[in-house]
N, C-alpha and C positions, 0 to 999 in steps of 0.2 A: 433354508432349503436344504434337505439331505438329498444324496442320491446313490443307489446302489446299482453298481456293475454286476451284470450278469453275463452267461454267455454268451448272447447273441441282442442283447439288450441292456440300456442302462433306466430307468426310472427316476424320474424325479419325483419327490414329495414334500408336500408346505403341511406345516402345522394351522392350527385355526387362526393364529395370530397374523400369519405371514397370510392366508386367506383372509383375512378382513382387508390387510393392507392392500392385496392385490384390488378387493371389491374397491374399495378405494379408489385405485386408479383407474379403475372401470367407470364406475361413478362418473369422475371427471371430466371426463372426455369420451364419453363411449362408441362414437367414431373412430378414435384415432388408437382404442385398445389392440385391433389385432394387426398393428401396424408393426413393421421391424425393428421399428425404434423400444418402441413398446416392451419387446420381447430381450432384446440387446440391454436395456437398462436395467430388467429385471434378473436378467442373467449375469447382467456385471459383480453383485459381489462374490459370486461362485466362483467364478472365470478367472477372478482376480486372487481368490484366496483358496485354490485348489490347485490340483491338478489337472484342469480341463482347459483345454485352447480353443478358439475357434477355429475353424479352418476350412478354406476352401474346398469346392468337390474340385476342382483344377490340381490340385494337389494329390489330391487320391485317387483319380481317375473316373471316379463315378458319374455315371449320366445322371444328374438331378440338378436341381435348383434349391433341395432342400438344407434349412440350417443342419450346418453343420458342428460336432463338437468331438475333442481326440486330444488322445495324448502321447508327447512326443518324446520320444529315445531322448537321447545324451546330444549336447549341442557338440558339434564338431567341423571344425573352418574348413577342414580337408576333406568333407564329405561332397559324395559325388551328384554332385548334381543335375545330372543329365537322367537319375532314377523319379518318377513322378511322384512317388512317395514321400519326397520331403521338404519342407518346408522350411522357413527361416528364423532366427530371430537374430537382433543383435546383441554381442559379444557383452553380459553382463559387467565385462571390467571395464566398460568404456572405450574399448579401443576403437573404436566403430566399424571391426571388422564383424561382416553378418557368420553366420554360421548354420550350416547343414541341421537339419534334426528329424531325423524318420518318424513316421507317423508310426506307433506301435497299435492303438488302435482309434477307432472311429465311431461315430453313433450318428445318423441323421433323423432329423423328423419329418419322417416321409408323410405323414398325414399334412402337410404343409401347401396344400391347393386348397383345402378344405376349411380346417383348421389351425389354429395357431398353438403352444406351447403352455403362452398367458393363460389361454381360454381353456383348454385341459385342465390345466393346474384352478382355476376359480372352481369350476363347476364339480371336477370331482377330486380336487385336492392332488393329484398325481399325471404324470405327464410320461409314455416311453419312448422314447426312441432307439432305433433299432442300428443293429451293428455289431461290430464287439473288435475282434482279435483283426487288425490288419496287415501284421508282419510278425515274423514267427516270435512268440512275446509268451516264455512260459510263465511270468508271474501272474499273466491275465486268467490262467486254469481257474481261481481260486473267487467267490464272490468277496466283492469288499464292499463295504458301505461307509459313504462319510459324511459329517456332518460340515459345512461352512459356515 
């Protein structure tokens, strides 16, 4: 799956191959395709091997229930937390200290009453969710697009 940041939105898109596999898991269970799970699994190797998080709307203040996906500043133990923009992870050196991490920006999939991410991406091969810049973040001016 690639995806490209834009201003005020990010796109996802499958190739044919990565569409058959989707059809696939449609196939299988087509109940249980516009399920969370569903959507969570399909987005795991992205998640995993980019720059995207998931992350709560509690964290960014937004009134929705829709998935959400962002990417987060510089981890720092000293960050203050009492700002709703940031979020946690823990301390990659193992210390198991958590650490601060601003959200720089956000993308949710407000189509998410309706529809699902999965179902976007089978039928027309692309998916957007809307967002962009959430704290003042000048490298976001610029569109990027990557591949995982």
């Amino acid at each position: 799956m690639k995806y490209k940041i834009e201003a005020d939105r990010i796109v996802f898109t499958i190739d044919e191959d990565e569409r058959a596999v989707l059809q696939h898991v449609h196939d299988d269970d087509p109940e249980h395709f516009d399920t969370d799970d569903v959507m969570f699994n399909w987005f795991e190797g992205l998640v995993c091997n980019s720059e995207l998080h998931w992350c709560h709307p509690l964290h960014t203040g937004d009134l929705t229930d829709a998935p959400m996906l962002c990417i987060l500043g510089e981890a720092d133990p000293n960050y203050n937390w009492n700002q709703p923009w940031v979020t946690s992870k823990l301390d990659a050196i193992g210390s198991g200290h958590i650490m601060g991490c601003p959200i720089l920006q956000r993308w949710a999939f407000m189509n998410y009453c309706v529809r699902t991410p999965q179902r976007d991406l089978l039928e027309t091969g692309t998916c957007t969710w809307q967002g962009g810049d959430f704290m003042e973040n000048t490298e976001a001016d610029q569109p990027i697009e990557v591949t995982a």
